[in-house]
ZAPA-55409 format. One record per residue (C-alpha): residue in three letters; chain; x negated, y negated, z. Coordinates in steps of 0.2 Angstrom, whole numbers. Each point is the difference from the previous one (the first is absolute). Example, Ala and Ser with C-alpha at 12.3 -4.5 7.8 and 13.67 -1.06 7.14 Angstrom:
<atoms>
- type,mol,x,y,z
- Ala,A,-62,22,39;
- Ser,A,-6,-17,-3;
</atoms>
This chain:
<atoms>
- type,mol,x,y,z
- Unk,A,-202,244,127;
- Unk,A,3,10,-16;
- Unk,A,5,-6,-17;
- Unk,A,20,4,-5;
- Unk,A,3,6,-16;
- Unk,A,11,-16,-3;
- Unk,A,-17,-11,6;
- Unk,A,-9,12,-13;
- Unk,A,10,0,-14;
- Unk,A,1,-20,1;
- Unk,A,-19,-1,2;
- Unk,A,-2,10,-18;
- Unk,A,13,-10,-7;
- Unk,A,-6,-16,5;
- Unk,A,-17,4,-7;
- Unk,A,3,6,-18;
- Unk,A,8,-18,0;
- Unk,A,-14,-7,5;
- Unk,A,-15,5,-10;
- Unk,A,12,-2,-14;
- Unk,A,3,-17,6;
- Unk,A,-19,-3,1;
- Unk,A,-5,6,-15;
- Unk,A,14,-11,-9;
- Unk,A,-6,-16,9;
- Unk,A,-16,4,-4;
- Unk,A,5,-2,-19;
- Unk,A,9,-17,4;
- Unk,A,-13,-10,11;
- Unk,A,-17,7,-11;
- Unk,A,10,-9,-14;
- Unk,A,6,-15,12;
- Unk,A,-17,-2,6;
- Unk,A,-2,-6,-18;
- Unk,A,9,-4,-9;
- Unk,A,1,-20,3;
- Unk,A,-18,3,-3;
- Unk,A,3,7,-16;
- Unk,A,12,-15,-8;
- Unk,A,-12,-13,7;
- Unk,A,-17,9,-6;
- Unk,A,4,11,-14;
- Unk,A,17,-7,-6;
- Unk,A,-7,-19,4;
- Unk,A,19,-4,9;
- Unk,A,-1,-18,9;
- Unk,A,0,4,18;
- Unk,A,18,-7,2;
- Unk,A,6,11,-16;
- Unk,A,-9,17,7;
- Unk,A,7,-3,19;
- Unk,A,18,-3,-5;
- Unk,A,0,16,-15;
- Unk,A,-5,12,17;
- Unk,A,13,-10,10;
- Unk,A,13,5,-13;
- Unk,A,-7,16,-1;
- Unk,A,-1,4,18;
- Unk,A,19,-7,2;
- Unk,A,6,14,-14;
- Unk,A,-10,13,8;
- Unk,A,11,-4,14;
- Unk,A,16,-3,-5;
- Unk,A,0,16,-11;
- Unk,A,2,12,16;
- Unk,A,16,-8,1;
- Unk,A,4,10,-15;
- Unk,A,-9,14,4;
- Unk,A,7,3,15;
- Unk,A,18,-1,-6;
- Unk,A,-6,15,-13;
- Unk,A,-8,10,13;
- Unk,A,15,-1,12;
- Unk,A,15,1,-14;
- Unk,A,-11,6,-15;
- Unk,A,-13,13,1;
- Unk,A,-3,3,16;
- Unk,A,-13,-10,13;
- Unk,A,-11,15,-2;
- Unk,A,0,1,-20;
- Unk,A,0,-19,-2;
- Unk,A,-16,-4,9;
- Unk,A,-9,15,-10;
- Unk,A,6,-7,-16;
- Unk,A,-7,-17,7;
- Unk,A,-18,6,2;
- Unk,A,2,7,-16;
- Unk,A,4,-17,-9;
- Unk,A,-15,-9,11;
- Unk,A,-10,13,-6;
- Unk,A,3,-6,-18;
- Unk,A,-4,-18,3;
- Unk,A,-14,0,8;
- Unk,A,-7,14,-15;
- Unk,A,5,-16,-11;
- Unk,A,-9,-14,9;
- Unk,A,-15,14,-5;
- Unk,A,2,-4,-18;
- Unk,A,-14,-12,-5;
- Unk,A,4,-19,-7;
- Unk,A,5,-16,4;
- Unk,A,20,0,-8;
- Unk,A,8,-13,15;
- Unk,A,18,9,-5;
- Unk,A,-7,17,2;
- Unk,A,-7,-3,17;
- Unk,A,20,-6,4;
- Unk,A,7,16,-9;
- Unk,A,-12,11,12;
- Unk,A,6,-11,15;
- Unk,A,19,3,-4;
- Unk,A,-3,19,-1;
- Unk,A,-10,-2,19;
- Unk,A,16,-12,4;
- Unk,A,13,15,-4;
- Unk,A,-10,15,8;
- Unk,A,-3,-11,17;
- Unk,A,20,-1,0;
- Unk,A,3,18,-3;
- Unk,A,-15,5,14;
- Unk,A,-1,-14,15;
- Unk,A,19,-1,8;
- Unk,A,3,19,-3;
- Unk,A,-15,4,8;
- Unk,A,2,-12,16;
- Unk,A,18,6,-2;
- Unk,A,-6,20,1;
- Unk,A,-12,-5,16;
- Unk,A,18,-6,8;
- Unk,A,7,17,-3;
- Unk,A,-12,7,11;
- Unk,A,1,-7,14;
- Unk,A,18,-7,0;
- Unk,A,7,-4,16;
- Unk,A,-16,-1,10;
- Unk,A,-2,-20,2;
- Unk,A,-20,3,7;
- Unk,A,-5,14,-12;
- Unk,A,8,-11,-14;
- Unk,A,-12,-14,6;
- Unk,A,-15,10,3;
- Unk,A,3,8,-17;
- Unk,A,-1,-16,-11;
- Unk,A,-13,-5,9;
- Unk,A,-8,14,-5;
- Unk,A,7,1,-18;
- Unk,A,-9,-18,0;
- Unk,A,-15,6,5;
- Unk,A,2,12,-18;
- Unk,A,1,-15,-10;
- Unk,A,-13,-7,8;
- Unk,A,-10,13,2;
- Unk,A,1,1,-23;
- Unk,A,-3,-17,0;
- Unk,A,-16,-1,9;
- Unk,A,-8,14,-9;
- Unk,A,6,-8,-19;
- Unk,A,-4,-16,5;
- Unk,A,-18,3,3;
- Unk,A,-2,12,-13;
- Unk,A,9,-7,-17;
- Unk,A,-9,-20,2;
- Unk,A,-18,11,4;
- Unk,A,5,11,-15;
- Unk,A,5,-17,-13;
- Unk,A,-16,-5,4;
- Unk,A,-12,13,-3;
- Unk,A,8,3,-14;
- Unk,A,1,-14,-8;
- Unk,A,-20,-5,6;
- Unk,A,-6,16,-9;
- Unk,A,13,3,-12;
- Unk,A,6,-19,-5;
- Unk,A,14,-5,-12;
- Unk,A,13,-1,15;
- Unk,A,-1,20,1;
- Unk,A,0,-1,19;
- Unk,A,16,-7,2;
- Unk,A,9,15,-9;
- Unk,A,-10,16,7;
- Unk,A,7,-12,17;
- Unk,A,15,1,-5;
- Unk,A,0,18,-6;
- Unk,A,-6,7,19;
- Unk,A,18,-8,5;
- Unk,A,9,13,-13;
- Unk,A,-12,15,10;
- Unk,A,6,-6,13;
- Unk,A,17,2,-3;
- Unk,A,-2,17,-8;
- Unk,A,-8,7,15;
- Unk,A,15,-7,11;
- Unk,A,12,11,-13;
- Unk,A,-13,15,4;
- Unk,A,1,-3,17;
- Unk,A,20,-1,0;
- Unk,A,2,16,-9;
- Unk,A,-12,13,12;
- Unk,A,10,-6,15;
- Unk,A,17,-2,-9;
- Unk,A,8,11,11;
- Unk,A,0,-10,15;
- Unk,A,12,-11,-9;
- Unk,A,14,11,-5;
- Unk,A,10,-3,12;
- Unk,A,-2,-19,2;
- Unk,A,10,-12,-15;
- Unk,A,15,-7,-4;
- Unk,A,16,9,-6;
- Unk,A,-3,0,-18;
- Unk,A,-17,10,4;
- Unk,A,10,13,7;
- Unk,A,8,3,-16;
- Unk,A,-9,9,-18;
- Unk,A,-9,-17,-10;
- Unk,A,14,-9,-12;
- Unk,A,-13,-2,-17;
- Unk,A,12,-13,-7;
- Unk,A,0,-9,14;
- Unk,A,-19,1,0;
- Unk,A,2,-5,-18;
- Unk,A,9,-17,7;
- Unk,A,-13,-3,10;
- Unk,A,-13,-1,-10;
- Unk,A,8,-7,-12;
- Unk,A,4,-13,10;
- Unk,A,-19,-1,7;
- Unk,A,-5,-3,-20;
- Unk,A,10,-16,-2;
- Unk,A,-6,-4,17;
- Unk,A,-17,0,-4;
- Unk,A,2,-12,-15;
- Unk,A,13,-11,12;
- Unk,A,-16,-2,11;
- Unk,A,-13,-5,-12;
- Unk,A,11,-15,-6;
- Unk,A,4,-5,18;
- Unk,A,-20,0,3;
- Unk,A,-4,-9,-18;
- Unk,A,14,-14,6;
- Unk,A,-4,-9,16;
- Unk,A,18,-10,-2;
- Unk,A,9,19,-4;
- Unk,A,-9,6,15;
- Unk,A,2,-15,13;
- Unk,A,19,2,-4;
- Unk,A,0,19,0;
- Unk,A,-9,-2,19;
- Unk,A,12,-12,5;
- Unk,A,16,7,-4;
- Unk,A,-8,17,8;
- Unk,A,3,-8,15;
- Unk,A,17,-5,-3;
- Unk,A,5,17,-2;
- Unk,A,-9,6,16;
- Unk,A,9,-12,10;
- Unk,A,15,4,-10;
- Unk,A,-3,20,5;
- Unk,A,-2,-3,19;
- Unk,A,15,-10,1;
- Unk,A,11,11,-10;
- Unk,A,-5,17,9;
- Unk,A,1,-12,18;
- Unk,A,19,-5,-5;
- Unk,A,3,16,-6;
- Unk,A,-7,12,13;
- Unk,A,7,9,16;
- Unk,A,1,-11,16;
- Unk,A,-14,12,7;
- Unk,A,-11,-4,-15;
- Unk,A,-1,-20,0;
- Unk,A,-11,-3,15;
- Unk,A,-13,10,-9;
- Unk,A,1,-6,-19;
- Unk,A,1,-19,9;
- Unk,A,-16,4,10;
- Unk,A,-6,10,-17;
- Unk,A,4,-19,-8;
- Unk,A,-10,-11,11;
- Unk,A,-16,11,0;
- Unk,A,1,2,-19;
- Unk,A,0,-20,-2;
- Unk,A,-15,1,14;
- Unk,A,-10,13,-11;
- Unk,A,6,-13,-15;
- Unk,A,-12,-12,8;
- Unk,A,-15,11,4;
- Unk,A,-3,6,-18;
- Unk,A,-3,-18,-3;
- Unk,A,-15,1,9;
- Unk,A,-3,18,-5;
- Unk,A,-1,-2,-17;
- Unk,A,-16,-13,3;
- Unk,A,-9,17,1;
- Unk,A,-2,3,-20;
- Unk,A,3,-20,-6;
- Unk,A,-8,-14,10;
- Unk,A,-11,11,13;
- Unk,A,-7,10,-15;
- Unk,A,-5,-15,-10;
- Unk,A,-7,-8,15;
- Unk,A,-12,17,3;
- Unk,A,-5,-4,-20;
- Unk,A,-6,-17,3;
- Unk,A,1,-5,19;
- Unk,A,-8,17,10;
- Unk,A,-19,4,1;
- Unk,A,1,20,-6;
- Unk,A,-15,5,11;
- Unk,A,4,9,14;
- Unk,A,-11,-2,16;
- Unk,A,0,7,15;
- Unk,A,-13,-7,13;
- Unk,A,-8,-8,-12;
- Unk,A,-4,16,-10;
- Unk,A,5,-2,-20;
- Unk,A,10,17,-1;
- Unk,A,9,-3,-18;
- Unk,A,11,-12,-10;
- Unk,A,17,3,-1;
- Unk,A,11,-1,-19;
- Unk,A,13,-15,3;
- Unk,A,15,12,-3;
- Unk,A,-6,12,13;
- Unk,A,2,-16,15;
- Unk,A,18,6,-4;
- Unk,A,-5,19,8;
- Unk,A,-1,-9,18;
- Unk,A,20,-3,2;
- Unk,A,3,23,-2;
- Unk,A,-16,2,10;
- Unk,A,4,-10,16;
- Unk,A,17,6,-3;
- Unk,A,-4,19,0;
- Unk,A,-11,-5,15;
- Unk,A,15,-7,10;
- Unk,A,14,9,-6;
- Unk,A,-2,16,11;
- Unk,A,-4,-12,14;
- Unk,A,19,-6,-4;
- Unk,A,7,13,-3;
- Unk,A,-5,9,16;
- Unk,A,5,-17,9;
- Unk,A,17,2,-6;
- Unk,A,4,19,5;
- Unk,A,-9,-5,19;
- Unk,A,11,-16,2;
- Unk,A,16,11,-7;
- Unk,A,-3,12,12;
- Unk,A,0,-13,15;
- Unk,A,14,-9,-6;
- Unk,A,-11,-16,-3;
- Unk,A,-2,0,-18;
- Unk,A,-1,-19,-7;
- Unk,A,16,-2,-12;
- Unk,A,-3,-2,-21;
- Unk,A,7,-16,1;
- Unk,A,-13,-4,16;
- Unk,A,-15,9,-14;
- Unk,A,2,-10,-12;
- Unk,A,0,-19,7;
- Unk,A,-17,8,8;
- Unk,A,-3,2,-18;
- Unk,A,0,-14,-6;
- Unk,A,-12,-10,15;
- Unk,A,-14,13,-4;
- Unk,A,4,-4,-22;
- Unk,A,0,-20,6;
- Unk,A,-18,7,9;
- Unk,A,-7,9,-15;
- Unk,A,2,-18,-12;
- Unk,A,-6,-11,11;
- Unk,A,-16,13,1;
- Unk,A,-1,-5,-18;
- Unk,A,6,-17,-1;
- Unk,A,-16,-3,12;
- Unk,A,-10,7,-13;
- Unk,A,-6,-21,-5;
- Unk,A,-7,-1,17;
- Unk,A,-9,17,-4;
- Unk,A,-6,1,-16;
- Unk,A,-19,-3,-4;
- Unk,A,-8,-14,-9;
- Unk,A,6,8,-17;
- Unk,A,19,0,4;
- Unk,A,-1,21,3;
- Unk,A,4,8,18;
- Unk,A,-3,14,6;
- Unk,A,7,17,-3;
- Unk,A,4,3,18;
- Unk,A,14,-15,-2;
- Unk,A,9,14,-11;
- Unk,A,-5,13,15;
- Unk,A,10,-11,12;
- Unk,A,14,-7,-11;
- Unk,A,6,16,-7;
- Unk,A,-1,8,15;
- Unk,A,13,-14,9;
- Unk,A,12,2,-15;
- Unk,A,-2,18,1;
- Unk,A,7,1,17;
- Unk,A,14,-12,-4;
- Unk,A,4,11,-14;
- Unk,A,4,15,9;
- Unk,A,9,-8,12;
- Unk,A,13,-9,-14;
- Unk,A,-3,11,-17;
- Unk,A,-5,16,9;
- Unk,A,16,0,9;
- Unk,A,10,-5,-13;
- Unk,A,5,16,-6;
- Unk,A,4,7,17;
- Unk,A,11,-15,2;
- Unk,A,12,4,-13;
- Unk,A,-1,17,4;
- Unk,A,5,-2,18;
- Unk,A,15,-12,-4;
- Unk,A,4,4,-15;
- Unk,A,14,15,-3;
- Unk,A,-6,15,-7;
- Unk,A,11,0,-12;
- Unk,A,-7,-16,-8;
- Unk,A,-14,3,5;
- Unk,A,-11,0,-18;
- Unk,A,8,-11,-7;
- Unk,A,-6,-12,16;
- Unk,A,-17,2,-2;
- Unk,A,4,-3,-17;
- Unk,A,7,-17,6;
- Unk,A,-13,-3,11;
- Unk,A,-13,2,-14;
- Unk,A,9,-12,-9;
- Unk,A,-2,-11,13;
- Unk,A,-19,4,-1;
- Unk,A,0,-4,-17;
- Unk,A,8,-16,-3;
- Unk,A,-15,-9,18;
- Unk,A,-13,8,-12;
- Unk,A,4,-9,-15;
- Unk,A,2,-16,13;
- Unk,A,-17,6,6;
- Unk,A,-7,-1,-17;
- Unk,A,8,-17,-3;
- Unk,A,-9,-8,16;
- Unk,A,-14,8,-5;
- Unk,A,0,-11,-18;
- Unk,A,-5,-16,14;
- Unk,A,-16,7,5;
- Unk,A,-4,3,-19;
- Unk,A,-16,-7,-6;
- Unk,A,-3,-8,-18;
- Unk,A,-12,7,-12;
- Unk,A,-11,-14,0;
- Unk,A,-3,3,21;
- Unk,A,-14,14,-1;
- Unk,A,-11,-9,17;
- Unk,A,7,10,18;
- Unk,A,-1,-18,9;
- Unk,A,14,-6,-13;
- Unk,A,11,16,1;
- Unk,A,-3,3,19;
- Unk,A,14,-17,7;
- Unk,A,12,6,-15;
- Unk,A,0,17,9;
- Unk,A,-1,-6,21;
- Unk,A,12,-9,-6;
- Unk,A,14,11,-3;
- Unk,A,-5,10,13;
- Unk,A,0,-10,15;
- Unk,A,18,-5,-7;
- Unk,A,4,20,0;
- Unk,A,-4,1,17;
- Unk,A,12,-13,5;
- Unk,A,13,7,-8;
- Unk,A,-2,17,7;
- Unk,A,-1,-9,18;
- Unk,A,20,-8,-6;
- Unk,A,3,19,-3;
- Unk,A,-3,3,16;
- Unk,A,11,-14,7;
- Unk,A,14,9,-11;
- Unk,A,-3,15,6;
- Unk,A,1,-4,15;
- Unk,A,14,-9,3;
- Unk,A,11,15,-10;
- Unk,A,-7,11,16;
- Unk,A,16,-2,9;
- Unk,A,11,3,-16;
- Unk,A,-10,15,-4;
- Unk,A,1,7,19;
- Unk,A,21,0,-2;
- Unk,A,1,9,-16;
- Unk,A,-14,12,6;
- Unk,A,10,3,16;
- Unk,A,15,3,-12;
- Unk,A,-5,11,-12;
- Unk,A,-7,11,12;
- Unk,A,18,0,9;
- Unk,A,8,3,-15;
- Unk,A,-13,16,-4;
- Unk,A,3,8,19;
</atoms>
């Protein structure tokens, strides 16, 4: 069957936005990757102190796409505003590159990655709807895809950047390593801009109305003025865990506060939707809880808990760098992501596609299975209190699977019952949303944190189990929940689709 021109133009939209996308993940996992790493060993944060700083970081990153979205669809343009956000992430990570140890500029260079990830990530999930709006399977297929991209950046930074701080540093010394790491995250985004600006052309015709019309420089002038005090807002919130549990809390007040507003204020046609928008959101709510594992309580347990030899039938092929343990969650998601994807347009096709709602509590049992692969690491570990890396292997790859089938959907969700004419500034909401379970995720994170006077694996190794095995249970209640909202989730589906014919 040949290609339409439509299917065409669509497939060259769909991937200058994502190389972009990969190149500008690329930047924020090779820094993610270490930077817990970096306030524990080189900044000498307590374990508790360093876990709950990214927690409040990682809930900022995602809160600001509510913003950010709002500017694109109102502002700027959806087009302009995720440019000028790659721009602004390609300045904080170029100041993570400047060498020393000052604690408040580390948070400065954060809030300038905090205000570019708000001007690039909704706008750019938003631009991906764009394309393919009004096909429910392509829209599905698509952000499995647009996943993959993440991923796909993720994987590559995440092997290099910890490799990188450690050569580095090991030839080098004086901390070196962790900056040229850190710098590799800048290229990466200046690559992604290159990348953008050959294949511009595909993207003319895709934005929002204010792309449509000549740039506004005083608007502009708003915005990054705004983006300045922005920056410095940021760096107090990090340096003030009280500021920041209360800025993380009310966050998700006024998330709740938006859905029911825009529910009470909608058309009768739209409610359905924004209601079953609602109850995934709070669903995805508890699964960055578990996500956000990944660079706190999993990453410290690689430091002190995991054996970094990798074997494979019994042959000693190399040892892996601690950070890099996080590189499995973007590889087994690359991996299965296609495999998804192509699972999702066959079952579309033949009417028997599984609903989101009916994804996600499958989610959650395979989350519940990845912890319990890790809670069980005190039956496993050797007589030293260190396990195998292959426990990562397995563990990653059950959460992995779980993640695509609650986060990897999670922008198509909103994008399927969502209005168009909201539709940025929900997944500016939904990011919210995001934000405020990774700061929780931090906070639980705090429980499996190890004093500084515990340096022996058999000592760290229950404190660890511990809060893993009690992971897994709650991700098995998740399931419950999810399931029992099954039926409610069947209704509105069945009604918003009326209301769409």
């Amino acid at each position: 069957m040949e290609t339409t021109p439509t299917t065409q133009s669509q497939t060259r939209s769909f991937t200058t936005i994502f190389l972009i996308e990969m190149w500008e993940r690329f930047g924020f996992y090779g820094m993610q990757a270490l930077i817990v790493y970096y306030m524990v060993q080189r900044l000498e944060f307590p374990d508790s102190r360093a876990t709950l700083v990214w927690g409040a970081a990682a809930a900022l990153i995602y809160v600001a796409p509510a913003i950010g979205g709002w500017i694109g669809d109102k502002i700027l343009g959806t087009r302009r505003t995720m440019l000028l956000g790659a721009v602004v992430l390609t300045v904080g990570y170029t100041l993570m590159v400047v060498p020393g140890q000052s604690v408040w500029f580390m948070f400065c260079a954060l809030g300038v990655i905090v205000v570019g990830n708000g001007l690039f990530k909704a706008n750019a999930g938003n631009l991906v709807r764009m394309i393919y709006e009004g096909d429910d399977s392509k829209i599905d297929s698509a952000f499995t895809i647009y996943y993959m991209a993440v991923n796909l950046g993720a994987m590559i930074s995440q092997l290099l950047t910890p490799w990188l701080k450690d050569y580095v540093n090991e030839h080098y010394g004086n901390g070196l390593g962790w900056h040229v790491a850190f710098a590799v995250c800048a290229i990466g985004l200046l690559l992604g801009l290159i990348n953008y600006w050959l294949m511009r052309r595909y993207m003319d015709h895709i934005g929002s109305e204010p792309d449509e019309q000549p740039l506004n420089w005083g608007k502009l002038g708003a915005v990054l003025a705004g983006s300045v005090v922005a920056v410095f807002a940021s760096a107090y919130i990090l340096d003030n865990q009280g500021v920041a549990r209360a800025f993380v809390y009310l966050a998700g007040v006024v998330v709740i506060g938006i859905f029911a507003y825009l529910i009470n204020t909608s058309q009768r046609n739209e409610r359905a939707g924004l209601i079953a928008a609602l109850v995934l959101t709070v669903q995805t709510v508890f699964y960055f809880i578990f996500y956000q594992q990944m660079s706190t309580s999993l990453a410290l347990f690689a430091l002190r808990n995991v054996d970094p030899a990798f074997v494979v039938f019994g042959t000693h092929l190399w040892d892996w760098s601690p950070a890099q343990f996080q590189a499995f969650n973007p590889i087994w998601i690359f991996v299965l992501s296609p495999i998804l994807a192509w699972a999702y347009t066959h079952a579309g096709k033949a009417e028997k596609d599984l609903s989101i709602a009916s994804k996600f509590a499958l989610g959650f049992v395979i989350v519940a299975a990845g912890f319990f692969i890790y809670g069980a690491s005190g039956h496993m570990a050797d007589a030293t209190g260190k396990v195998s890396s292959w426990l990562m292997v397995w563990g990653y790859g059950a959460i992995s699977l779980g993640e695509l089938l609650v986060s990897g959907l999670g922008l198509a969700m909103i994008a399927r019952y969502v209005p168009a004419r909201m539709g940025g500034f929900m997944m500016g909401a939904y990011f919210v949303a995001s934000g405020v379970s990774q700061y929780l995720g931090g906070l639980v994170a705090t429980y499996a944190s190890v004093p500084r006077n515990i340096t022996d694996p058999l000592e760290s190794l229950p404190i660890y189990t511990n809060l893993f095995n009690k992971l897994g249970i709650a991700a098995l209640l998740c399931t419950l929940i999810a399931i029992a909202v099954l039926p409610l989730m069947n209704r509105l589906s069945k009604a918003h689709n009326e209301s769409e014919e």
